[in-house]
N, C-alpha and C positions, 0 to 999 in steps of 0.2 A: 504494500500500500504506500502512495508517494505521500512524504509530509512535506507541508508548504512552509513549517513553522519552525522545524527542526527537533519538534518536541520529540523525545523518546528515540533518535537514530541510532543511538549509538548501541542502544539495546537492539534493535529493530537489524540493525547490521550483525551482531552477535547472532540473533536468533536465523539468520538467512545462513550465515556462513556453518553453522552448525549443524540446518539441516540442508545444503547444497548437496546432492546427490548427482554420481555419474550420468544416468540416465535422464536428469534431470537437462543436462548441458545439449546441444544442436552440435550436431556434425562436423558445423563448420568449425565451430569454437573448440573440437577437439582438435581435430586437425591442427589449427593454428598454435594449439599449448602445445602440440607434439613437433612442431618447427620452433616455438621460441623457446622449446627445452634442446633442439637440437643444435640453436645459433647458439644460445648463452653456452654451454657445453665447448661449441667448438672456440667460443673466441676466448674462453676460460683458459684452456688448452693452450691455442695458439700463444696467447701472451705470456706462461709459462716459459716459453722458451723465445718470445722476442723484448719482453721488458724487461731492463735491466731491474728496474725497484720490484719486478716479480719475484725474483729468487733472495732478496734481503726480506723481504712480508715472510715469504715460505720457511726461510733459517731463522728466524724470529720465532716463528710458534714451532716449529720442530725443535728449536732449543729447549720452549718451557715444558714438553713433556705431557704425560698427563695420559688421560685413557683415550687410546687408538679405538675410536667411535667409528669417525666421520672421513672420507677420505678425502684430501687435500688433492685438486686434478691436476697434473701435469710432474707433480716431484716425487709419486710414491711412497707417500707414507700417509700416517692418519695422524690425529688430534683428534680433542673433544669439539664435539659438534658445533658449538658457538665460535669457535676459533678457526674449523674448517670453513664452514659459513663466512668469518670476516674472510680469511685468504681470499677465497671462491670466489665473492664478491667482489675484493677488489679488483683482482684480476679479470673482472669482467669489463670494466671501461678501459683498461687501461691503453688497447688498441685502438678504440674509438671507432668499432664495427658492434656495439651490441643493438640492440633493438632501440626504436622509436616508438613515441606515442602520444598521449593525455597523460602528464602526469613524468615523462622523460621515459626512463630506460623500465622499462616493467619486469622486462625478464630479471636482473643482474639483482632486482629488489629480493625476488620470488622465488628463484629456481636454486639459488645455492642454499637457500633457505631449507627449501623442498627436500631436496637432495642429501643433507648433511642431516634434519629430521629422520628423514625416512628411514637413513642406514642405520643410526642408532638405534631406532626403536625397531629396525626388521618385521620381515614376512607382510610387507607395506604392497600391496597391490598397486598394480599400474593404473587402472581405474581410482584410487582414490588420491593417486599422486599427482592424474592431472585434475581431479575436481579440486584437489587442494589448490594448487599453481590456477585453475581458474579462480576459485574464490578470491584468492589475493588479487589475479591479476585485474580484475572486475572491479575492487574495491580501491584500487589505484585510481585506475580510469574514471572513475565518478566522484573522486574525491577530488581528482585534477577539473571536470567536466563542471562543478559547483562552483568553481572561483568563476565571480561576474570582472574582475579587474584584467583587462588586457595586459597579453605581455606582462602579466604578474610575477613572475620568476626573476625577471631582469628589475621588474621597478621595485618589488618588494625585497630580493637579494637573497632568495632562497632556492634549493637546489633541490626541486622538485623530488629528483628521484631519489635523495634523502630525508629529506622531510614526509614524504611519505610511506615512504618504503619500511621504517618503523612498524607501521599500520598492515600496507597490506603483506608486512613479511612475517609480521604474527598471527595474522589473519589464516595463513598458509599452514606454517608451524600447529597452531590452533586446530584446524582441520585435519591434517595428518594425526594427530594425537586424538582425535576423535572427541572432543571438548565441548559439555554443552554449553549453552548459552553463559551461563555465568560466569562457567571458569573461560571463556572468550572476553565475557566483557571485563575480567578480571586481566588479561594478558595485554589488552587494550590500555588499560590503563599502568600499565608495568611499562609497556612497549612505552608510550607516549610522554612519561616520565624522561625518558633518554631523549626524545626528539630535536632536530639539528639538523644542521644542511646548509650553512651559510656558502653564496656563492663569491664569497673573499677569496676563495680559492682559483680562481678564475682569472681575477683583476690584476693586468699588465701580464708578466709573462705567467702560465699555469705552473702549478707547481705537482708534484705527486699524489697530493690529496683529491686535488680534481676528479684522479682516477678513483679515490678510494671510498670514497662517500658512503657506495653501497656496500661495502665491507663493514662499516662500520655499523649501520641499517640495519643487516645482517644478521652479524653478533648480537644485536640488542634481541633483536628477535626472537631468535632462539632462545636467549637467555632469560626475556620475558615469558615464554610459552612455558620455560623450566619450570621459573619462580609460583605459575600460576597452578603449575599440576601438583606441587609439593602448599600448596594454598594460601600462596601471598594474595592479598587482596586489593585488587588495585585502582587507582582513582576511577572516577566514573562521568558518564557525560563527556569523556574527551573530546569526542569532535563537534557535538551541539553547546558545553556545556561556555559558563562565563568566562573562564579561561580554558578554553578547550584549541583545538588546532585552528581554527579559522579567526577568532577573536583573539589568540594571538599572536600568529604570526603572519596571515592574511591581510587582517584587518577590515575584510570586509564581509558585508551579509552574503551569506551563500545562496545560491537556486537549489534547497534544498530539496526539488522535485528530480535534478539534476542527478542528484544523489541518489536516490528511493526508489523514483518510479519504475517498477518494471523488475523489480530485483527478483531474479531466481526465471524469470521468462524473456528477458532481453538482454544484453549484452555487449554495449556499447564498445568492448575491447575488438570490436570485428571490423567497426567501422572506423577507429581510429590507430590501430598499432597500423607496423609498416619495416621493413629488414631494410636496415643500410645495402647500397649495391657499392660503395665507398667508404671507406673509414674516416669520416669528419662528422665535425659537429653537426647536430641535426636543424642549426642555426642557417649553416648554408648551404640546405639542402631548398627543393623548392616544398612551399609552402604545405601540401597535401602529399604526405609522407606515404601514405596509403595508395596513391596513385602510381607510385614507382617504384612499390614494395618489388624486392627479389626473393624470391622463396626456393 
């Protein structure tokens, strides 16, 4: 049911993602989670062995140790899941071939998330790993789709696809772990607690961080979906509430129909992702990313 008002979303988002079911998802929207688990994967990969700051991120957490969970792609070994996750993630922009869309990079938010989830907890069916990666990726998209302020990203100074990616990377995490509504809107609010994403990172020459946003995103994620199944209790109201995500870091009234309408029968991630056929910013690409998608 869309709300015009914002009253109760953030529940209303919990209780969709908790019961999003495979079956429930259209054809197309599988298909498409099963290429942006296969782009994010390969440019995980790829950057493995073409960034240099990939193999300092990788000896960094292979130094701290810890229980061989989650597998870390590209250098052969594991870590614990929240730390697989950051790697995975960073490593995901750091070629500047991952995915476009509403919202920035959706895959690099969702799928290291998914991935590093999934292994730890095992015997994770493929079916539920991409309803999970759609619930997230969904939750992205509509939460990018609600800002009414143009070119917000740029005026406001925030990096979409970390500023969100907190959201729908727990969102993801949340669904793998098969979490009802509570302990979801519980994770939501854990996740949201960490949230960040400033694009200072950007201004004059880029630096590393640019790339690592979603690592960062990532980690939280996971580590929020932890906090929540062992029963941390976490703020509430986050994206409707007085200091929730759009009040403040937005700053502005959301199209909160934008958000809601249609949830669990439409899926606006079809009509706005889109695959680089180029490794550059998705800034100068042409306008409708989805018109020159390569698959």
């Amino acid at each position: 049911m869309a709300r015009n008002d914002g009253t109760g979303v953030t529940r209303l988002v919990a209780q969709h993602a908790a019961a999003l079911a495979f079956d429930a998802l259209p054809r197309e929207l599988v298909d498409l989670v099963k290429q942006i688990v296969l782009d994010t994967i390969g440019v995980v990969i790829g950057a493995s062995g073409l960034a240099p700051e990939a193999r300092i991120v990788a000896e960094y957490v292979e130094a701290l140790g810890g229980r061989a969970e989650s597998t870390v792609f590209g250098f052969g070994f594991k870590a614990p899941a929240p730390w697989a996750a950051f790697v995975n993630g960073s490593l995901g922009h750091m070629l500047d071939y991952d995915d476009v869309g509403a919202g920035g990079h959706v895959g690099i938010a969702t799928v290291p998330v998914a991935f590093a989830v999934a292994e730890k907890l095992g015997h994770v069916s493929r079916r539920d790993l991409i309803a999970a990666i759609a619930a997230g990726t969904d939750l992205h998209t509509r939460l990018d789709l609600a800002v009414r302020l143009p070119d917000w990203t740029m005026t406001e100074g925030w990096f979409a696809t970390q500023l969100f990616g907190f959201l729908s990377g727990v969102i993801t995490a949340g669904r793998l772990r098969g979490f009802d509504p509570e302990q979801i809107e519980n994770s939501l609010g854990i996740a949201f607690t960490q949230v960040s994403g400033s694009r200072q990172m950007a201004v004059g020459a880029s630096t590393d961080l640019r790339s690592m946003q979603a690592g960062f995103s990532g980690q939280g994620a996971v580590l929020a979906a932890e906090l929540a199944a062992r029963g941390i209790v976490g703020s509430k109201e986050v994206i409707e509430g007085r200091y929730g995500i759009y009040k403040t870091y937005v700053r502005n009234e959301p199209a909160w129909s934008a958000l809601t309408a249609g949830l669990g029968t439409s899926f606006p991630l079809l009509d706005e992702h889109g695959f680089k056929v180029w490794p550059a910013c998705g800034y100068t690409r042409a306008t409708n990313t989805a018109n020159i998608a390569a698959t």
